[in-house]
C-alpha positions as CSV (number, residue, x, y, z in Angstrom):
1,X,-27.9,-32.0,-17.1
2,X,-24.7,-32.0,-15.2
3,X,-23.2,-28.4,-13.9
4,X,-19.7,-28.1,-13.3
5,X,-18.9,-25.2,-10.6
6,X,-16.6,-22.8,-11.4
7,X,-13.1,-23.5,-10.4
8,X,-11.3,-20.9,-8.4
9,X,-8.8,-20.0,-11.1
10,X,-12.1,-19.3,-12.6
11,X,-12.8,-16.6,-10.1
12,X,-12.8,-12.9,-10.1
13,X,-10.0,-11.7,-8.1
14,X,-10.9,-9.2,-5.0
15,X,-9.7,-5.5,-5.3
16,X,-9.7,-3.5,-2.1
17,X,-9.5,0.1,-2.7
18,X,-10.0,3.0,-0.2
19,X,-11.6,6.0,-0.8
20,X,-11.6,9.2,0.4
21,X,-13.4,11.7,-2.0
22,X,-11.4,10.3,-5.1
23,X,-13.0,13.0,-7.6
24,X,-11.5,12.2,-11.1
25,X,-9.4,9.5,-10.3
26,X,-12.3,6.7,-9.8
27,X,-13.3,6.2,-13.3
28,X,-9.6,5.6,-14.6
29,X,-8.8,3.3,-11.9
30,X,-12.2,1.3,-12.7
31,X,-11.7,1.6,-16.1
32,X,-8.5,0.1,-16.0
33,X,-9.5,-3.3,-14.5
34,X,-11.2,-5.4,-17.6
35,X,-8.2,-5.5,-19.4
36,X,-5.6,-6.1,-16.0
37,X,-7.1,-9.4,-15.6
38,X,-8.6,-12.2,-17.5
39,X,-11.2,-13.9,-14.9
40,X,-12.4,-10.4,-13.9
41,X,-12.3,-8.5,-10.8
42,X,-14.5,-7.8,-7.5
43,X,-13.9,-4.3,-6.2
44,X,-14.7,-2.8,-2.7
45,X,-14.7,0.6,-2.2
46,X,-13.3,0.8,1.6
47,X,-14.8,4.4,2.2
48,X,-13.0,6.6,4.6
49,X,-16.2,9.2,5.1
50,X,-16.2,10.4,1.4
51,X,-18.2,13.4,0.6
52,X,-18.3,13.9,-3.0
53,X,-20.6,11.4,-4.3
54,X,-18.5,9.4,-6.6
55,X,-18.0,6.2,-4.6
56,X,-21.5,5.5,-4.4
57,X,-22.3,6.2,-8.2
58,X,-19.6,4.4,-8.9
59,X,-21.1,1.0,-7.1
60,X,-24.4,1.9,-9.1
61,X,-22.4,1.8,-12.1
62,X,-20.7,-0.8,-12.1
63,X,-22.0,-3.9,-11.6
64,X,-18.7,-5.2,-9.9
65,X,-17.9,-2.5,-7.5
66,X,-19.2,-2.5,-3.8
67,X,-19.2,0.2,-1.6
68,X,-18.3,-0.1,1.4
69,X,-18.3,2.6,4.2
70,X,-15.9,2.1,7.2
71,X,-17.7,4.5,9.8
72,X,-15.2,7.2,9.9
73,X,-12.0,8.4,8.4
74,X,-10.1,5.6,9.8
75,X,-7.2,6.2,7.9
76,X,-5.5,3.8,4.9
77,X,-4.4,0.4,7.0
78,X,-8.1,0.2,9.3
79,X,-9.8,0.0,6.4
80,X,-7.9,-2.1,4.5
81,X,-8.5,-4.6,7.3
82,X,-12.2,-4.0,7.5
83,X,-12.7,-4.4,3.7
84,X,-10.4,-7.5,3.9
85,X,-12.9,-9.2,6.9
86,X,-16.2,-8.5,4.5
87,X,-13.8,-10.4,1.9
88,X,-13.3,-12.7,4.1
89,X,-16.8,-13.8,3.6
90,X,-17.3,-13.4,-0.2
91,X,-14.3,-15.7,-0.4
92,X,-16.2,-18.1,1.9
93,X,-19.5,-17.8,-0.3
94,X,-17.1,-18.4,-3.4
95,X,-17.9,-15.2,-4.8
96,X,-14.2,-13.8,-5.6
97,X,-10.9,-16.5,-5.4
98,X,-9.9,-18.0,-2.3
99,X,-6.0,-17.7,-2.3
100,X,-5.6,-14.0,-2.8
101,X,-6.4,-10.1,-3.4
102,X,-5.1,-7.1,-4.5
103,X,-5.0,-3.7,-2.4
104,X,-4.5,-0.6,-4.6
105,X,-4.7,3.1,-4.5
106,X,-7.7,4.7,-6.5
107,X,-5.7,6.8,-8.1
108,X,-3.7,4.4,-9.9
109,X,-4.8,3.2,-13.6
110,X,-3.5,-0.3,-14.4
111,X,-1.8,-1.3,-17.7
112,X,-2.9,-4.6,-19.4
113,X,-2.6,-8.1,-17.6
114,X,-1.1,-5.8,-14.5
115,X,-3.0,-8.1,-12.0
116,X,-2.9,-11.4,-14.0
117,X,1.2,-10.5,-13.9
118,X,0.8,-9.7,-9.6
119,X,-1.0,-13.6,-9.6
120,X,1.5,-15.0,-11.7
121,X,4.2,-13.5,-9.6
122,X,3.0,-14.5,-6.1
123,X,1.8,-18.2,-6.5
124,X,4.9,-19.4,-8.5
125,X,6.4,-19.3,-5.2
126,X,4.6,-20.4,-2.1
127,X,6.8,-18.4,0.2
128,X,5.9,-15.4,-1.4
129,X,3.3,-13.5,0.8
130,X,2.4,-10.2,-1.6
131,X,4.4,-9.0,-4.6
132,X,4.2,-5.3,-6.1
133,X,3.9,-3.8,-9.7
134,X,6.2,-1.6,-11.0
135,X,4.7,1.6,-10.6
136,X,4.8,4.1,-13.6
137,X,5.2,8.1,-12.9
138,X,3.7,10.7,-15.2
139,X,7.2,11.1,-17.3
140,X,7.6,7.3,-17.9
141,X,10.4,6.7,-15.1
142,X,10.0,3.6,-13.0
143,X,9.0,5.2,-8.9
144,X,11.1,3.1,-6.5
145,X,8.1,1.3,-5.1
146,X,10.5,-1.6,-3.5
147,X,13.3,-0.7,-1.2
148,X,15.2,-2.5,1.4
149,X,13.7,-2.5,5.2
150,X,15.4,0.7,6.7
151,X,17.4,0.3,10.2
152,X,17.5,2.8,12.8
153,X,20.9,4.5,12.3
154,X,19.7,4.7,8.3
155,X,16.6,5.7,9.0
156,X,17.4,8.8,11.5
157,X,19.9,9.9,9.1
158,X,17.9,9.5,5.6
159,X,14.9,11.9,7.8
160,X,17.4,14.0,9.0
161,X,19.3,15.0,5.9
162,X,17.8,13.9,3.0
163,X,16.3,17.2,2.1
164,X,19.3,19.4,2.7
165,X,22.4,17.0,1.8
166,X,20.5,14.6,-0.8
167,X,23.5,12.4,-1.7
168,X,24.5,11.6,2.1
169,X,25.2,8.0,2.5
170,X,22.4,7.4,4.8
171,X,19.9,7.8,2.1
172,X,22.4,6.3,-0.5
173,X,22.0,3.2,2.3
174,X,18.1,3.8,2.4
175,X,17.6,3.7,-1.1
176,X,20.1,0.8,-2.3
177,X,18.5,-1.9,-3.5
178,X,16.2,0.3,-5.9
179,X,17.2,-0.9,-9.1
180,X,13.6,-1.3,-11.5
181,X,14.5,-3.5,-14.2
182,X,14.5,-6.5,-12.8
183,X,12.4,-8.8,-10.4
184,X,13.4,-9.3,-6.8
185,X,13.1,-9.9,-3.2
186,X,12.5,-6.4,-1.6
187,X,12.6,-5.5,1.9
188,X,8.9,-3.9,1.4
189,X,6.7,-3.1,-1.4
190,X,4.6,0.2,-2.1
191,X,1.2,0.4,-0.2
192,X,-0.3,1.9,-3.7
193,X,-0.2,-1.3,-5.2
194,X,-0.2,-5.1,-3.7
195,X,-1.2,-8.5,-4.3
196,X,-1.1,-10.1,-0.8
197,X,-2.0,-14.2,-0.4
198,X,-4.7,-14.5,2.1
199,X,-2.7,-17.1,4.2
200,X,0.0,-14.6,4.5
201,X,-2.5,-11.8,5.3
202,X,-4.4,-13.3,8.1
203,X,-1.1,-15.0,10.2
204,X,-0.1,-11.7,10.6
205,X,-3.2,-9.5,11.3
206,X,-3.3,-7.5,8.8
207,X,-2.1,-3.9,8.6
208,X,-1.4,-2.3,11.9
209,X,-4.2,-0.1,12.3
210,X,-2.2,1.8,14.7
211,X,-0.8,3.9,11.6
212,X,-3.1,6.6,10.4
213,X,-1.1,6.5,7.4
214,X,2.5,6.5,6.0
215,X,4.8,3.5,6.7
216,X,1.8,0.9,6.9
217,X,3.5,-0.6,3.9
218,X,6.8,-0.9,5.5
219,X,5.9,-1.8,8.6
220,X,3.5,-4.3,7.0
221,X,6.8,-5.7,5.1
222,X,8.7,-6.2,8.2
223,X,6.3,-8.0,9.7
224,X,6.0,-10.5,6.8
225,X,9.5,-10.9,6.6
226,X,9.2,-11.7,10.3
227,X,6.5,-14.7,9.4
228,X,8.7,-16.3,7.0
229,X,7.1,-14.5,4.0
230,X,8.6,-13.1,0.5
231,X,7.6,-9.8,-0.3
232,X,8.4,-10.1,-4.7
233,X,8.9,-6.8,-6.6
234,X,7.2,-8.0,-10.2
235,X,8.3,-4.8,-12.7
236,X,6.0,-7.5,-15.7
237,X,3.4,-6.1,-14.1
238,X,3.0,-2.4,-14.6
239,X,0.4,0.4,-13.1
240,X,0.6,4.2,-13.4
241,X,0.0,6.5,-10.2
242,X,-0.8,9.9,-9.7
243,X,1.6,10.4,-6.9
244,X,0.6,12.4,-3.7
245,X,-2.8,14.1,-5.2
246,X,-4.3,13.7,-1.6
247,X,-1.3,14.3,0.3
248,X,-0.1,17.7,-1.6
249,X,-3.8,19.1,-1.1
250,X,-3.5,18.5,3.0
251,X,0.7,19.2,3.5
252,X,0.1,20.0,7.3
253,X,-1.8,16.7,8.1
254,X,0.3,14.3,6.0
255,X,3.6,16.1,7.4
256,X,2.9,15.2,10.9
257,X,1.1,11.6,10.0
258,X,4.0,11.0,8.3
259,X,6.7,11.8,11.4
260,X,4.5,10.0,13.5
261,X,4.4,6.7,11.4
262,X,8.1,7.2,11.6
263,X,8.4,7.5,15.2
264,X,6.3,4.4,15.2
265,X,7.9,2.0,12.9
266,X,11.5,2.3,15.0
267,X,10.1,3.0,18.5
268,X,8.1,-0.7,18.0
269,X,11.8,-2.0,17.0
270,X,13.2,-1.1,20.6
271,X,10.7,-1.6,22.8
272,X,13.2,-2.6,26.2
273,X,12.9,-0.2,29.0
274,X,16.1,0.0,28.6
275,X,15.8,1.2,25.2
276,X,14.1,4.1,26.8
277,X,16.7,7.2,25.7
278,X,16.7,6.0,22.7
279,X,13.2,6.3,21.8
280,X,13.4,9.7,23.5
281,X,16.4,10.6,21.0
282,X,14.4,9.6,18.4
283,X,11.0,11.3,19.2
284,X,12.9,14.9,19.6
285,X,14.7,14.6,16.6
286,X,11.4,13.8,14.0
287,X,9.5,16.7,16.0
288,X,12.4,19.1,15.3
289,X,12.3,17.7,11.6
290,X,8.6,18.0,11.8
291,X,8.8,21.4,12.8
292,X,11.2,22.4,9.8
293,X,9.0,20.7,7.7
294,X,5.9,22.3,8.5
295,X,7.6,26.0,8.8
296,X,8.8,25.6,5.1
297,X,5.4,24.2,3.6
298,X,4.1,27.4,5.2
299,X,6.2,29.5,3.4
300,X,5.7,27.8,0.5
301,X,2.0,27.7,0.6
């Protein structure tokens, strides 16, 4: 009697998710995945120090679900990388497909063939290193989940004013490119939701695990772009998200993770000594933003 091994098209695909006390949202998200893809799925649970329970019950309930404690809160990028190097070797033992993976939020629910679309979408192209869904708010409208890389002129004045002159042209210029309809190259893709190709993955490291969290994703972007890769938005494939849950219930933290990641992203872009004021310019002007930021929350709160 002859047995044929399964081919890797055959193959679950990998699902790294990260998890950080995910209440609710955990059984939607697993629920989800039958029907998003026709060979199945692997999921690890990349856990950031959870304390509610669910991430382990949800490994003992599901046959397909591994978790998969990282040590610590090491934030969304870190673990990302350490679930992807356990992968690493389930793809070796032929356990979950070779060629790709998908990285997603657990608080997104995926609509059907979602990740059979992300596949389709990244290996009709080999260029194409990761490709995005489009991502689905709670009132039907299309989140823009694929915008253009943003420069440093842009990017100072979209942080600067976007909250008290919303129509300024720096965040016109930040957010061109947003269109949802229609499939295209984008500049980077949301962190939420990703199908990445291995290949593309590994030549570049990873995510920098230098960002706690906030602008992984673009920064991740660039630095494909910078390989030679594609980043593909995909709107055939479709997810819905419950934006922000985590972030909203810890404002304080996320505000300064976030100016930070900021500060980050352009300071890496002009690294010359000479470069030097510039960086300064641009780390006194997020901290004043921060500071609004984070007097208004209070008020709010």
């Amino acid at each position: 009697m002859i047995i044929n091994e399964p081919t890797s098209d055959a193959l679950p695909v990998a699902v790294i998710a990260v998890t950080y006390s995910p209440g609710r949202h955990l059984a939607p998200f697993l629920e989800s995945l039958p029907e998003a893809s026709r060979t199945g799925t692997y999921v690890i649970l990349a856990d950031n120090g959870s304390t509610d329970g669910v991430p382990e019950q949800a490994a003992k309930d599901y046959e397909n679900v591994e978790f998969f404690p990282t040590g610590g809160n090491l934030g969304y990028g870190p673990a990302i990388n350490a679930a992807a190097r356990r992968l690493a070797s389930l793809r070796d033992e032929g356990v979950v497909h070779p060629d790709f993976f998908v990285i997603s939020n657990p608080d997104v629910e995926f609509l059907p063939g979602a990740i059979d679309e992300l596949v389709r979408c990244l290996i009709a192209d080999e260029r194409r290193g990761a490709t995005g869904p489009q991502i689905v708010e709670a009132d039907g409208s299309a989140y823009p989940s694929a915008r253009n890389q943003p420069n440093l002129v842009t990017g100072i004045g979209h942080a600067l004013l976007s909250n008290i002159w919303p129509a300024n042209p720096f965040t016109a210029a930040y957010k061109r490119g947003e269109e949802m309809g229609s499939e295209r190259a984008a500049g980077w893709l949301s962190g939420a939701c990703l199908a990445v190709r291995f290949s593309a993955f590994e030549e570049i490291g990873g995510f920098d695990e230098r960002y706690f969290m906030y602008l992984e994703d673009v920064d991740f972007g660039d630095r494909l772009a910078r390989a030679g890769w594609v980043s593909q938005y995909c709107p055939s494939a479709k997810i819905v998200h419950d934006q922000g849950h985590s972030a909203n219930e810890h404002s304080q933290l996320t505000l300064r993770a976030h100016h930070s990641s900021a500060y980050r992203f352009q300071a890496d872009r002009y690294p010359e000594w000479w470069q030097a004021p510039l960086r300064g310019a641009l780390w006194a002007g997020l901290r004043l933003r921060e500071a609004i930021e984070l007097r208004r929350a209070g008020k709010s709160s």
